[in-house]
N, C-alpha and C positions, 0 to 999 in steps of 0.2 A: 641112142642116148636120150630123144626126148621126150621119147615113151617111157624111158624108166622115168624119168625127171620127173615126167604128169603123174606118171603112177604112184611114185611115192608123194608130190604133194598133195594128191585126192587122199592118198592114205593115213599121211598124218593129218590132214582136215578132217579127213571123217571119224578117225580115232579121236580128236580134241574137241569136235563138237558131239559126238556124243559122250564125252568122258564128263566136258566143260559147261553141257547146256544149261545147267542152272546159271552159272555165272556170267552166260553169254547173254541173259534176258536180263536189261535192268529197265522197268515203264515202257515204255514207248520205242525203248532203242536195243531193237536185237543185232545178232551177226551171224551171218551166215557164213562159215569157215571155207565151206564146201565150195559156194558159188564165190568167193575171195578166191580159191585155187581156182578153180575154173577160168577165170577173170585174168589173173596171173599169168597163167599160163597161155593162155591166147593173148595179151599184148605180148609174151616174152619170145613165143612162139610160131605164130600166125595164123591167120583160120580155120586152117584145115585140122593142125594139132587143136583149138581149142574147142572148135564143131567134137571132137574125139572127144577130147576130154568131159566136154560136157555131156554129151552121151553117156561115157562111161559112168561119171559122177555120178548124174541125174538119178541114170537107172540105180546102181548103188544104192544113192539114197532111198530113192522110191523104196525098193524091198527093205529098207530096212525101218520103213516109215507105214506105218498104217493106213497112207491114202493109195491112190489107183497106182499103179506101178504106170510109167510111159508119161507122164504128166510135168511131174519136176525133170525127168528127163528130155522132153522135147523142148522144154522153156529154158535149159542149162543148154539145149543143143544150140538154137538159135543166137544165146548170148553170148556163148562162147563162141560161135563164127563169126555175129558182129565185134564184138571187143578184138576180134583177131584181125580184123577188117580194116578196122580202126587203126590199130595198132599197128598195120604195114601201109597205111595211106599215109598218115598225122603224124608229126614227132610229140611221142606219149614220153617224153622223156624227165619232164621235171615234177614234181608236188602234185601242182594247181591242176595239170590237166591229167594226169592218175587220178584225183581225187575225180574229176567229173566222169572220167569214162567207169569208173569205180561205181559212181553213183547212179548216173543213168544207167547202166546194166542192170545193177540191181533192180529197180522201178520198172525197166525194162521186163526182169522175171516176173517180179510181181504181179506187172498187168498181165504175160501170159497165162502165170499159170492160178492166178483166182481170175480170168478168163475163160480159161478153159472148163475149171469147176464150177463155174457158172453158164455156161454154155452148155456144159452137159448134164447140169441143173443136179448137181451130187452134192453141193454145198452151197450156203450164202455167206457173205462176210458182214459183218453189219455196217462199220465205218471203217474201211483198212486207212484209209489216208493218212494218219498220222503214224501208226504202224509200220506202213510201206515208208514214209518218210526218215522216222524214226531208224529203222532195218538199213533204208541209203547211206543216210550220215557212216551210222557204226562202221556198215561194209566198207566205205569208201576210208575213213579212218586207219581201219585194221589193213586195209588193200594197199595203202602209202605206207603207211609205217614197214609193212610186211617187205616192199620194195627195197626201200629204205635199207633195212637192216642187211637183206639178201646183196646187195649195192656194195655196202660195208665191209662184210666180212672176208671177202678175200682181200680186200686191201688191208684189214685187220693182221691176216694171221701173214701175208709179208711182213709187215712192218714188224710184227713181234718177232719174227724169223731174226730180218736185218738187225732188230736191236739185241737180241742176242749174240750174235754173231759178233757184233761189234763187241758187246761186254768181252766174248773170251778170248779177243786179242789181246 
């Protein structure tokens, strides 16, 4: 069951970031859908489902991205085992501290993988720091909210059950 779960949240992230990417850039502040599920799903799951996931993700992305295939996949691997890590040491349970594991993750990817393309001297980046900061914020945002909602909605659809239920007595 939490294979499928992973699988369809990488699927609908990676369906809505690449459907959504224009409107996922605005200045300084992007969002990464893909590595949000990834994220997700290692606090929801544990290390070892989010080491998976971000594997799977990663590479996904990678081929469907014009840079080196293995790159955004090692740096989702990494963060999806730490965030999983995290995630069964700490109580990630409210806002404040989602948003920070949200947020260092992301930075976290960042430094690996314009690390890595620096390190194997394929690419330079001129200033990412406001980019990489910019990209935290959003993820970390979208990563609470996305919680949030997931939180909600089966307490939602009791309640509208119960309130039904009550109307046709």
């Amino acid at each position: 069951m939490k294979a499928a779960g992973a699988i369809l949240a990488v699927a609908v992230a990676l369906a809505l970031q690449t459907t959504l990417a224009r409107f996922l850039v605005r200045g300084s502040v992007a969002v990464d859908l893909v590595l949000v599920a990834v994220v997700y799903v290692a606090l929801s799951s544990g290390p070892v489902t989010g080491m998976l996931t971000g594997t799977f993700a990663g590479l996904i992305q990678d081929a469907l991205s014009s840079g080196v295939i293995g790159i955004g996949g090692l740096a989702k691997t990494i963060v999806g085992f730490l965030a999983g890590v995290i995630g069964t040491q700490f109580i990630v349970a409210q806002p404040l501290p989602r948003f920070v594991v949200f947020f260092s993750a992301t930075l976290l990817h960042a430094v690996i993988f314009m690390g890595l393309y620096i390190l194997l001297d394929m690419r330079q980046f001129d200033t990412p720091y406001a980019a990489a900061l910019g990209q935290a914020v959003g993820n970390a945002v979208v990563g609470v909210v996305a919680f949030q909602l997931v939180e909600l909605l089966p307490g939602a659809v009791e309640r509208r059950r119960a309130r039904s239920s009550r109307l046709r007595r």
